[in-house]
N, C-alpha and C positions, 0 to 999 in steps of 0.2 A: 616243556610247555611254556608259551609266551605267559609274561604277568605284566599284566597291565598298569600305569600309573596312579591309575584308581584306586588298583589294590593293594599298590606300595604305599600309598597317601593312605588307606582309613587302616593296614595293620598297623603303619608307625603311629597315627592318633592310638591304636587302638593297645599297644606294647607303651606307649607314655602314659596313658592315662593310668593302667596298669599297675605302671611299675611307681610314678607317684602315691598310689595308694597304699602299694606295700610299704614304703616309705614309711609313709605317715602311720601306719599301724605298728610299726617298729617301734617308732618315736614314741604311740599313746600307749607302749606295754610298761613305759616306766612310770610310775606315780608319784605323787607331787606329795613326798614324803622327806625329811631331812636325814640323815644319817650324821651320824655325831664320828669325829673324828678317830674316836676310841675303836671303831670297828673294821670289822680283819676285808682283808683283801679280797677274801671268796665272797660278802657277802653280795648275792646278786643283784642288781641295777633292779631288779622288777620284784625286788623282794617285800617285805613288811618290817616294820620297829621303826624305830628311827624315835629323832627330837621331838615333841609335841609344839612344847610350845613356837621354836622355831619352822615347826609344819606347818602351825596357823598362819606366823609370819610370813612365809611365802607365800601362800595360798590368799592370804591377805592382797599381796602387794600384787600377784597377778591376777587377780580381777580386778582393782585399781586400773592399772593399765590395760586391762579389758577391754572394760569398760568404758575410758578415755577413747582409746582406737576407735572402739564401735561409735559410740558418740559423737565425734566427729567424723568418721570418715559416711556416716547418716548426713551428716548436715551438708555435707560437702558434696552427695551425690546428688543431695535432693536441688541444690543447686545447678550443678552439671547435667540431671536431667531435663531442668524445666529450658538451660538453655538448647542443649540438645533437639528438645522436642520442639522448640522454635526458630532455631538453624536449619533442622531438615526439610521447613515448610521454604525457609528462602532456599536450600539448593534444590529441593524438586520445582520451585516457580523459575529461578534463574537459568538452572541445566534446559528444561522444557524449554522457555523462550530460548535460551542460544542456539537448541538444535532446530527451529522451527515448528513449537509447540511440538514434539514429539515427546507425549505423554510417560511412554514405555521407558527412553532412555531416563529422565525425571525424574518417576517412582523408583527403576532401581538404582539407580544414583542416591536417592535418600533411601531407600530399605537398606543399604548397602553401609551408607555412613550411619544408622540406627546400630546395626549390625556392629560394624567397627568399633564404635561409642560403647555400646554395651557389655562387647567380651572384654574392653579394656576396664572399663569397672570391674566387671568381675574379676578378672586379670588380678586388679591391686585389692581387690576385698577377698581374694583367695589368697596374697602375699599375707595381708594382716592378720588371721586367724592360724595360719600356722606360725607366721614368727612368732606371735604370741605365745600359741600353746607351746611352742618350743623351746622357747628361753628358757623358762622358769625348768625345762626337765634336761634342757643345759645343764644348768647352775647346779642341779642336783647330780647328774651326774659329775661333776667337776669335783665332787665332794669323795668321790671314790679315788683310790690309789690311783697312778697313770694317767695318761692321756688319751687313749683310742679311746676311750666309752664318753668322753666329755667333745670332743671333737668330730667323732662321728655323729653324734646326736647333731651338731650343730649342722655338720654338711647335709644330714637327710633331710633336714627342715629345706635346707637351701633346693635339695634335689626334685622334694613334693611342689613346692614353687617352677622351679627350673620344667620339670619334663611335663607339669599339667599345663603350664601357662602354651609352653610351644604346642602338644597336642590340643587345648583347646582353640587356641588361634587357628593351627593350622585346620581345624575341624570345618571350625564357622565360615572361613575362605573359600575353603573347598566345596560344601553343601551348597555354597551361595551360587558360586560358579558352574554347579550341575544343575541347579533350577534356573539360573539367567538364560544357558544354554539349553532347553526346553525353549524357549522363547527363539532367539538365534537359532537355529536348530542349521542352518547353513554355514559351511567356515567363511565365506565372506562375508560373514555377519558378525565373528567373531570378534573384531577389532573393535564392533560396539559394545560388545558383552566384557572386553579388557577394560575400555573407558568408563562402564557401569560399575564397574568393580572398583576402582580408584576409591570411590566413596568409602569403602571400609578403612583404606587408608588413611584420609581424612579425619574420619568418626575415633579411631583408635588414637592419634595425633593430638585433637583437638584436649579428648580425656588427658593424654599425656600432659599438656599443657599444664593443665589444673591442676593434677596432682603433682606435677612434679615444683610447679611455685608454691600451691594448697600447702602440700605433707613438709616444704624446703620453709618455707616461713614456720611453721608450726615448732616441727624442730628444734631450728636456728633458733628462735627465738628465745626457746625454752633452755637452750643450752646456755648460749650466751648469757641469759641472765643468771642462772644457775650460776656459772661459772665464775662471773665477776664478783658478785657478793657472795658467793660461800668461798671458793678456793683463793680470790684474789686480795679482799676485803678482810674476811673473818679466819680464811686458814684450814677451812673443815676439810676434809676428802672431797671428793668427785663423789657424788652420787650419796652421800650421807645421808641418814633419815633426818636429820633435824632442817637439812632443806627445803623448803615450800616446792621448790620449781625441780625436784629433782622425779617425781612419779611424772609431772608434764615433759620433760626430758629422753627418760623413755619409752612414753605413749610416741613422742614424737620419731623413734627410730623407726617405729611401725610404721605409721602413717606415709613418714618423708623417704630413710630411706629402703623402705620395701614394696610398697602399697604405690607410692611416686616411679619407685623404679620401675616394676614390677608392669607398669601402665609406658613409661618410657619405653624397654626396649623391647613391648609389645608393639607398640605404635614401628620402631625401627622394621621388623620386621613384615609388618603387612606394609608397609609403605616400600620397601625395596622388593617385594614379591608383587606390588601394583608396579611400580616403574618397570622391571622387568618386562608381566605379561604384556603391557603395552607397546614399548620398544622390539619385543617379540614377537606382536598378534602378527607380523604378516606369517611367521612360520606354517602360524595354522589355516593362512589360505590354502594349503595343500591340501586339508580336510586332515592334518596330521595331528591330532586332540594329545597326545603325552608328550609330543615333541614341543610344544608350543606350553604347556604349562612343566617343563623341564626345571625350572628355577621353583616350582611347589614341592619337584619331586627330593630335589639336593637339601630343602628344608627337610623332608621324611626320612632321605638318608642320614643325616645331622643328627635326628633323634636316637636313632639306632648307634651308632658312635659312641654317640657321649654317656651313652646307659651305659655298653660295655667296659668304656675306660674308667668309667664309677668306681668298676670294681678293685681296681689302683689304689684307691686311697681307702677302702672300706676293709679288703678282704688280704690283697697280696703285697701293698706294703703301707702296711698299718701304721697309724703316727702311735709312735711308742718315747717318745721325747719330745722337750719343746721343741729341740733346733727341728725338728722332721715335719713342723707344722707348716712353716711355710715352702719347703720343699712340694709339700704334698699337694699341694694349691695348685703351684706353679705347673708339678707334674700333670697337672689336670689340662692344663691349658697344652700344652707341649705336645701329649701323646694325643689328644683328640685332631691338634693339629696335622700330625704325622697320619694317624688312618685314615682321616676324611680326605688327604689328596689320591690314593688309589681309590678311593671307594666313589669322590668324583670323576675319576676318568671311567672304571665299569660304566657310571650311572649315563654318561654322557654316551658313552659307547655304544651303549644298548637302546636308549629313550632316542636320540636325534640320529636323522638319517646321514648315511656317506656324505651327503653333502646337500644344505639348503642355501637361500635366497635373502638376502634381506637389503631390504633402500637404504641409503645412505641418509643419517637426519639432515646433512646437507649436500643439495646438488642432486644430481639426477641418476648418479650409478648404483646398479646394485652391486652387492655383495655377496659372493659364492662364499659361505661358511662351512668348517667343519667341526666334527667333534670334540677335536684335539686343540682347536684355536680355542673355543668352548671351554673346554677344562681347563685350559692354562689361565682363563682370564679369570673363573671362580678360586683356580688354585690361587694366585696371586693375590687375592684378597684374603685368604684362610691365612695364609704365610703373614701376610703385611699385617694381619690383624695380630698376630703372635709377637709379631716387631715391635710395634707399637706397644703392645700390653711391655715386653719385657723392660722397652724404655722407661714406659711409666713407670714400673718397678724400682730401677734402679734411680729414680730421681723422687720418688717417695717413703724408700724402705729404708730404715735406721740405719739396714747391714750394710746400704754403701754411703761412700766419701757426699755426696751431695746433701742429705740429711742433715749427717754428722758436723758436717761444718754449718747450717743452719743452727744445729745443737750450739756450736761451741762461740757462735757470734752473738749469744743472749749473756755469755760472761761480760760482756759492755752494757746490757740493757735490752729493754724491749726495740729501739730504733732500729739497733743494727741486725734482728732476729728481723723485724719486718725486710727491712732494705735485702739481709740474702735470702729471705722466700719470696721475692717478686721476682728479684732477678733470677732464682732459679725456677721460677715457674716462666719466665721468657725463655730463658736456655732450652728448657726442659722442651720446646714446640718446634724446634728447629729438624732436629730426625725425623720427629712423626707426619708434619710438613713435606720433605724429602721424599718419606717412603711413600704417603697419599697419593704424590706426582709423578714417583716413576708409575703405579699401579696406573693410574688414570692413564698416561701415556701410553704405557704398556697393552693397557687391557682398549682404549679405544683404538690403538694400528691393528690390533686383530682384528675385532668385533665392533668399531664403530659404538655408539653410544649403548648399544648392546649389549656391551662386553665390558661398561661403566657400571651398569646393571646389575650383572653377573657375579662382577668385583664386588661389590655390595651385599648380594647373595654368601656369597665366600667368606665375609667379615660374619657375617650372623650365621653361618652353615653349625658350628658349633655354641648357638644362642645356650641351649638346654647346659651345658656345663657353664658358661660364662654368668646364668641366674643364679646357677646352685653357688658359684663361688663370692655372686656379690650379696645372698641375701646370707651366708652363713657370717659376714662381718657383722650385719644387726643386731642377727642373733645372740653372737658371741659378748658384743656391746651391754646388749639388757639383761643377758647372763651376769655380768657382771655387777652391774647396775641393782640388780634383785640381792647379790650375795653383800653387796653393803649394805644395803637397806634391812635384810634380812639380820643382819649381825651374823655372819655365819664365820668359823673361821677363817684366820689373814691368807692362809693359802691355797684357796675359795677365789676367791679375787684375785691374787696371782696369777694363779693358773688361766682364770678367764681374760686376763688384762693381758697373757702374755698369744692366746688365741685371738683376739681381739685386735690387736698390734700387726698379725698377721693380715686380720682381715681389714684391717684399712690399708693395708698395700693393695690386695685384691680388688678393695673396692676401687682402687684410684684404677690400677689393671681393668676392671670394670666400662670405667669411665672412659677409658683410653680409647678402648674396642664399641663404644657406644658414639663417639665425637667420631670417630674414623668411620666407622663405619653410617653416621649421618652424613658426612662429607661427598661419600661417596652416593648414598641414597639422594641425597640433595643437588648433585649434578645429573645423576640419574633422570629425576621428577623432572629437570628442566628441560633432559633433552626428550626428555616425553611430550614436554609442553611444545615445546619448538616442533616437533612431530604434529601434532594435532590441530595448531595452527596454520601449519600446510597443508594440512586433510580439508581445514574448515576453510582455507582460503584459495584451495584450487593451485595451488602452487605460486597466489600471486606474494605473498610474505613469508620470508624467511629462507626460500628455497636457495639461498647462497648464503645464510648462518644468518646470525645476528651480528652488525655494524657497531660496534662499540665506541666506534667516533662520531656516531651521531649525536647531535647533542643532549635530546631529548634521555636516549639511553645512557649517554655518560651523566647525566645529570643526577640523574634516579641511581644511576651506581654508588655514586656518593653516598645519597640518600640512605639504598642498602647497607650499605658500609656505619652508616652511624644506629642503623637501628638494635645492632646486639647492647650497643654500647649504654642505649637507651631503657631497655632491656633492665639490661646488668645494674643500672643507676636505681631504678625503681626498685629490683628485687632485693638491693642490699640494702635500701634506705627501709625497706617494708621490714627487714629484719631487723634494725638498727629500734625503729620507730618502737618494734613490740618486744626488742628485747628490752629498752628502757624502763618499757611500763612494768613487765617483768622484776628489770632491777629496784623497783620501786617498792612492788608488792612484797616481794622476796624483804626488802630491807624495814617495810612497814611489819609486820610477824616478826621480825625480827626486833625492833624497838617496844614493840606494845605486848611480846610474850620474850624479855632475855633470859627466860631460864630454859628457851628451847636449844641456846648455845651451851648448855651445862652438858659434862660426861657424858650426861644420864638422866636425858629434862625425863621430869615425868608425868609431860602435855606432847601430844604430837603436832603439828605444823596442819594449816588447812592447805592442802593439796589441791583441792578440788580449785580455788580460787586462780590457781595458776595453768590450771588445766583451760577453763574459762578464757583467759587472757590470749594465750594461744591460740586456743579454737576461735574466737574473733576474730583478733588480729587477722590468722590466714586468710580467714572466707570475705574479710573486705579487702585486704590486700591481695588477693591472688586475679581479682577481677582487671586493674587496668592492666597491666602487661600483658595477663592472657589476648584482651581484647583490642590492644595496641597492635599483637603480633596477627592477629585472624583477620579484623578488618584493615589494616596496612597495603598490602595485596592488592584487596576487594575492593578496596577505596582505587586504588591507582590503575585497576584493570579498569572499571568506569568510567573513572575520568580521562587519564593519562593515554587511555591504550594498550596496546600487546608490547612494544616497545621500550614503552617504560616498565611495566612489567620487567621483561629482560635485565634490565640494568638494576631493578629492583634486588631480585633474586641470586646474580651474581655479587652482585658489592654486601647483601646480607651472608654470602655463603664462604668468599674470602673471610670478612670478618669476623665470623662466627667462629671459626677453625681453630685459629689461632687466640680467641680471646679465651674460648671453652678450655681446650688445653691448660693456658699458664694460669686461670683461675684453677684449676682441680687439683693442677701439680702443684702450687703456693699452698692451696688449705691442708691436704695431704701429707706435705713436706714438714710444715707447722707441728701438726697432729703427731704425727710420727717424731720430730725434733722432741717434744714435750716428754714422748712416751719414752726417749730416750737416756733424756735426763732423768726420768723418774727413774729408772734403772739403776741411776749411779749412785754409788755409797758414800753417807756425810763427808766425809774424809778424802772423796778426789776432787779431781778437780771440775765435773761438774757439780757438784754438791749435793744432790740429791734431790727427792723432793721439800718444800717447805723452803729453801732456800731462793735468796733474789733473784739467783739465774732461771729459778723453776719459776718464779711468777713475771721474768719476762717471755719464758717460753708459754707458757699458760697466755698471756696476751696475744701471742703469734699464734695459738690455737683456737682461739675467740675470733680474730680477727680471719681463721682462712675458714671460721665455720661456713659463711655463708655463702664465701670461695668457691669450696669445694663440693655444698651439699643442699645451694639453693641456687645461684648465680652461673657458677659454671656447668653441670649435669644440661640444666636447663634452655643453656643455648642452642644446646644440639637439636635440641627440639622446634626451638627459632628457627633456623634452616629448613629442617625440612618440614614443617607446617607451612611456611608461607609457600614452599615451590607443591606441597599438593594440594593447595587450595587453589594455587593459579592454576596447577595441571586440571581439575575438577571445574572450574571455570571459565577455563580458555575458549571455549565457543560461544560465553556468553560473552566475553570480554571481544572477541571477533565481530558478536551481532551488532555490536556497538558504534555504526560511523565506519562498517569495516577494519575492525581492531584501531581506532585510531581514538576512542572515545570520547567521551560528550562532549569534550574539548574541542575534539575534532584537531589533535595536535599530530 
């Protein structure tokens, strides 16, 4: 019996949804009860007894951070709504006029960016309520003998994250596209109903933006000051209770990085399954409806994947020692890679016919495709994302030489610890670069800009494990964060600091496959755009590429080119700016209460005051870059034209690449250099921690926080928010003077 794409789309929502929940019911059977180190082996994770008073302090410390989360990420949507609800009236007025007042494309062009906007909220306010509830039943289990029961907790949290975000996404896409098409109800109509759809792309994107500057300042901020005045200044731990900014700290892991992420490589996603169906719709002139939403289906495939290879790290090889922690990561990444390349060839084999049709985005020939060119070009992307991740690995993870010699260049000081994390974060961009360009080359001689698309699809085909493994570092983070603050036993915090350690390799892994994979979604959007301005222009622009030596377009390339940089100037000074005020407050509590630095003050720190600082800071600093990077674009389509446009969106997508990159791989390398040294015992020759090398590596750590976890995540988003705001405006940017805009240049 044929099964139709329909039906592969709503059982994969309907097996994610699922299987997230068992998840999460797994996670709430443990309780947020202490166990005293005296207790035997057997006694079960979901049991009763335990410490009292250290049960209060936990239970204490996570509604603190609740509570923080919740409180902020309110203020921050309430924000993000009210712009939301006033963007969608300009893109249903501007979509409308570019098409010829054509009301239908308009509305769902804004119902669609409403749409988009709103699951990626919830997206990131589904990431913060389970890393929350899950840290804290981390940390408790972390309190048990071994390792499987503390480390599994941490991956399921990741996985209730990972497989709801993709089933919800993928949900809201699909529903959308079955009612546009009610409307369309013809396939030569469908290329409008691809174009209507863009909008979720957009809307999902736009959120991204804010949460990923929003939750990136909030963090940073908190950290950095944290970090300067209690570990650099006064000597305390990481994460002690006698610090003010240490509860704003890891409210901030939630907010920036899961709630930020969580909306980032949502937005990835429906933004490379919009360029797709678009550079795809002529498929579905055939009247051929599964072959034509093919790159929706490889997402549903994805999800089915990455569930079963779950069972790798949970059931058939259990992390049973530290060293197997990050083994079992990486395992994660490896084996989903290996079955989704046969599971895209069936997929492709079955969904698209022996052979279709599609235009060339430049020139006038078409192109006879087949299945097999199809799969190679998605496989290519699954592989090159796997490449990518392993590089990032090894240029952020203690266990190799790159690291290590960051480690050992802080026995000079902090100068030479910064000088080899910049340079290794330039190094660090050169393969991932390489690999981008054979794929791009690769995948566009098969499939033309198509098959850029497709590659795109293939970096996120394994999205659903790539969440579980970047929200379980948070996790593992505020695990840890809670067992100081708790005072629980020292190897409480070992154990989580040594899960922890892992997951900031992950997360840079993370990182890797989110910049790669924009890269490629971001040439995609353009050659969608260059698509749609020969729809709108009758063939008279573009139909022999875009001209790079014209001056207009090389002009604007520049301009491109300087705006990550621009970017990056704001988001780190915004961090700079609030962590100061941070180290102010932190050091005022500190002067007008010193007996909070005693063993054993017995006054607590106001918290709340630092929570304050942060939540501020963010919600006025995340507004200009956001809105630097939205209207950028929208100003130069108006004015400029479709042509600068072009050179716009190239010279931002070179530069973005490579800046994203050596930002994540420096703060990363830093992070991990620190965690390194703290490993060493007084007596080698790193010294341990407490010693000068550990507080210049501590400054190397300060310095890549906002590297790696505000400035660089966040470029990726640069790119491709600016090319699907063109691609979402390109016919209004055409109505204009015939693309030449009000310049008339």
């Amino acid at each position: 019996m044929a099964v139709s794409a329909t039906e592969i789309i709503f059982v994969a929502v309907a097996v994610g949804l699922v299987w997230a929940y068992l998840q999460f019911r797994i996670i709430a059977q443990i309780p947020v009860v202490s166990f005293s180190s005296s207790e035997s082996e057997e006694t079960p994770l979901t049991g009763s007894g335990g410490d009292e008073e250290k049960t209060a302090r936990l239970k204490e410390i996570y509604e603190a951070i609740y509570e923080g989360a919740e409180s902020f990420l309110a203020a921050e949507y309430r924000i993000c709504f009210l712009f939301i609800s006033v963007f969608s009236v300009v893109v249903f007025t501007l979509v409308a006029w570019g098409t010829g007042w054509d009301m239908v494309r308009g509305g769902f062009t804004a119902i669609s960016f409403l749409l988009g906007a709103l699951t990626s909220m919830g997206s990131g306010y589904l990431g913060m309520k389970v890393a929350v509830y899950s840290n804290v039943r981390t940390t408790i289990s972390a309190q048990k003998p071994g390792w499987t029961a503390c480390f599994n907790t941490a991956f399921r949290a990741g996985a209730v994250m990972g497989f709801a975000l993709c089933a919800a996404g993928l949900l809201m896409l699909y529903v959308t596209m079955l009612l546009f098409r009610v409307h369309y109800s013809s396939p030569n109509d469908w290329i409008y109903l691809t174009e209507s759809i863009t909008g979720y792309g957009l809307g999902g994107s736009v959120i991204a933006m804010f949460g990923r500057v929003g939750g990136g300042i909030y963090t940073k901020a908190a950290d950095v000051g944290a970090d300067l005045v209690g570990k650099v200044v006064h000597g305390i731990p990481e994460d002690d209770p006698r610090n003010p900014a240490t509860i704003a700290d890891n409210v901030g892991d939630n907010v920036g990085d899961v709630a930020g992420m969580g909306s980032d490589l949502f937005g990835s996603f429906a933004e490379s399954t919009c360029a797709a169906l678009v550079l795809g719709s002529g498929i579905g002139a055939t009247g051929n409806w599964d072959a034509m939403v093919f790159p929706v289906v490889v997402s549903a495939v994805g999800i089915f994947v990455c569930l079963l290879c779950s069972f790798i790290a949970t059931h058939i090889s259990t992390v049973k020692a530290e060293a197997h922690v990050e083994s079992a990561l990486k395992m994660q990444l490896i084996s989903t890679t290996v079955v989704m390349i046969p599971a895209i060839y069936y997929t492709a084999v079955y969904f698209l016919p022996e052979s279709f049709e599609l235009r060339r985005t430049v020139g006038d020939e078409t192109l006879t495709l087949y299945p097999w060119e199809a799969c190679v070009c998605v496989s290519m992307g699954v592989v090159g994302g796997l490449i990518i991740g392993l590089v990032t690995e090894y240029y952020t993870s203690h266990s190799y030489a790159p690291v290590r010699e960051v480690a050992h260049a802080c026995k000079t000081g902090a100068a030479t610890n910064m000088i080899y994390g910049i340079a290794l974060g330039y190094k660090s961009a050169i393969i991932p670069v390489l690999v981008l360009a054979l794929i791009i080359y690769g995948s566009f001689t098969l499939c033309d800009m198509y098959g850029v698309a497709l590659a795109a699809i293939g970096f996120l085909s394994n999205l659903a494990t790539g969440l579980t493994i970047d929200v379980y570092g948070p996790v593992c983070d505020n695990a840890g964060g809670i067992a100081e603050m708790a005072e629980l036993e020292p190897y409480v915090r070992e154990k989580t600091d040594a899960l922890d350690a892992a997951g900031n390799t992950t997360a840079a892994i993370g990182k890797g496959f989110a910049i790669g994979s924009a890269a490629l979604v971001s040439l995609a959007l353009f050659g969608a755009f260059v698509t749609r301005i020969r729809h709108a222009s009758g063939d008279e622009l573009f139909k022999d590429g875009v001209n790079m030596l014209e001056p207009l377009t090389f002009a604007f390339l520049i301009i491109g080119g300087m705006i990550p940089f621009a970017f990056a100037a704001m988001t780190m000074k915004s961090v700079g700016e609030a962590a100061m005020a941070m180290v102010m407050e932190v050091q005022r509590q500190f002067d007008e209460k010193p007996h909070l630095l005693d063993a054993n003050p017995t006054e607590r720190p106001d918290y709340d005051a630092c929570i304050a600082i942060s939540t501020q800071a963010s919600l006025r600093e995340m507004i200009p870059p956001g809105a630097m990077v939205i209207f950028t674009p929208l100003a130069t389509g108006i004015f400029f034209g479709v042509t600068a446009v072009s050179g716009l969106l190239v010279g931002s997508l070179v530069a973005s690449v490579q800046l994203a990159i050596s930002m994540s791989n420096s703060g990363g390398a830093w992070d991990n250099a620190k965690k390194y040294i703290e490993k060493a015992s007084p007596d080698s020759e790193l010294q341990g921690k407490g010693s000068d090398i550990h507080k210049a590596a501590v400054v190397g750590d300060t310095v890549g926080d906002p590297f790696k976890d505000t400035s660089g995540p966040a470029l990726n988003i640069v790119m491709k928010l600016m090319a699907v705001l063109s691609l979402v405006f390109a016919d209004t940017f055409y109505a204009i003077n015939t693309g030449k805009g009000l310049f008339n240049m």
